[in-house]
N, C-alpha and C positions, 0 to 999 in steps of 0.2 A: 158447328162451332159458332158459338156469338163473339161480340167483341170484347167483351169480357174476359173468355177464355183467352181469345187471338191476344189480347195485352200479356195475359199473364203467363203463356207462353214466349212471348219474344223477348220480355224481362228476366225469365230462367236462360235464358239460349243466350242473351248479351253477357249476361252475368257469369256462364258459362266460357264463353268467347275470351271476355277479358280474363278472365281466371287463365285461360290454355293460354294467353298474347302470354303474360306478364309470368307463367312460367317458360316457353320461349324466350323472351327475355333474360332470364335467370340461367337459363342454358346455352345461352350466346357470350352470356360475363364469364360466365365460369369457363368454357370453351377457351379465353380470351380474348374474345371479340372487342370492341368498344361500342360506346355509342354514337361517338362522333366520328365513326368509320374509318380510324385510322389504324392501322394493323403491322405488327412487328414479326420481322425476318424469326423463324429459330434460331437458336442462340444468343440473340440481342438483349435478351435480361441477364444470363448468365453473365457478359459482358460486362453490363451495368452494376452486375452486381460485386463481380472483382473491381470494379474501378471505384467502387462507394468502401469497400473494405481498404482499399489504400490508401484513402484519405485519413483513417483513422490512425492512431499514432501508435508505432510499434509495440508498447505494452496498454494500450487503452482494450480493453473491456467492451465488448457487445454482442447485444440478443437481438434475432429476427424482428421485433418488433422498432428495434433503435434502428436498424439502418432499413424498413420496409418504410422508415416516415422519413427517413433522410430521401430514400429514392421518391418518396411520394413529391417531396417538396422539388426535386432537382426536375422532376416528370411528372406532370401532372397526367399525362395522358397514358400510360402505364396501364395495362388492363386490372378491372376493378380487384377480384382475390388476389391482389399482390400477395398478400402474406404467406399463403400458404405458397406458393410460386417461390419467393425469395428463399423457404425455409425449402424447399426440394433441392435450389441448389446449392444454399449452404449445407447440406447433407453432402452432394457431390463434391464439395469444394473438401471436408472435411475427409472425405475416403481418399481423396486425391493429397491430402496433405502439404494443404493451401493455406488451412487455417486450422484451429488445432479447440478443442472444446476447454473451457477451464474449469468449468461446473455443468452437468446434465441437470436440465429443467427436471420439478418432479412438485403437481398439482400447480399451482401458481405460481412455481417460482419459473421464470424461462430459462434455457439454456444461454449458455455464455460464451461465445467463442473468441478469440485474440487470434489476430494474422500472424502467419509463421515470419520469420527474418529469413531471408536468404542468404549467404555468404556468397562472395564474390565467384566463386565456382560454379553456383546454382544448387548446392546443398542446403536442406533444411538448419536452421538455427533449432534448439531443445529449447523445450517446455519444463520446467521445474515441477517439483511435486505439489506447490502451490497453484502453480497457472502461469509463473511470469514467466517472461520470455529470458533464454539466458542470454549474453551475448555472444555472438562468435569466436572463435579463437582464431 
């Protein structure tokens, strides 16, 4: 082996190296890991994310991407695929009958969910055939 060769192998092998880092990387985000090493309990976005749906106003209108940048700005340190995380548990939130769909996304358009109303008992408040929220009785 000359040096020649010896450069133009250790240029393929770095080249290679950072390829495997920075996919490691990429599977430490998605994982939910952070960069800056700080790391959240299970459950702790779920959390985060009924307390960002409460803020919104009992018949206001929102898609995963309106409250994934509401949570982004309240947490900046949030692990990176927020979006697709937030839309797992508005999924759960929605079987659970937490918050109710008012339009299903279909190509670009997102879906639209509105917070359920609770009555003073802890029963669900209804959804009209439009989306809005009706009031309790």
């Amino acid at each position: 082996m000359n040096r020649k060769d010896y450069e133009r192998l250790r240029r393929q092998i770095e080249e290679r190296a950072a390829t495997d880092l920075a996919a490691l990387d990429r599977v430490w985000e998605l994982s939910g890991g952070s960069q800056n090493g700080s790391t959240h309990r299970p459950g702790e976005l779920a959390d985060k994310v009924k307390k960002a749906i409460e803020q919104f106003g009992q018949n206001e209108i929102f898609t995963k991407r309106i409250l994934t940048l509401r949570l982004r700005e309240s947490e900046p340190s949030l692990p990176e695929p927020l979006q697709n995380l937030v839309g797992a548990v508005l999924k759960r939130l929605d079987d659970a009958g937490e918050i109710a769909q008012v339009r299903v996304g279909k190509g670009k358009r997102p879906t639209e969910y509105i917070r359920r109303s609770y009555g003073t008992d802890g029963t669900h408040g209804t959804i009209d055939d439009s989306g809005e929220a009706l009031p309790l009785a």
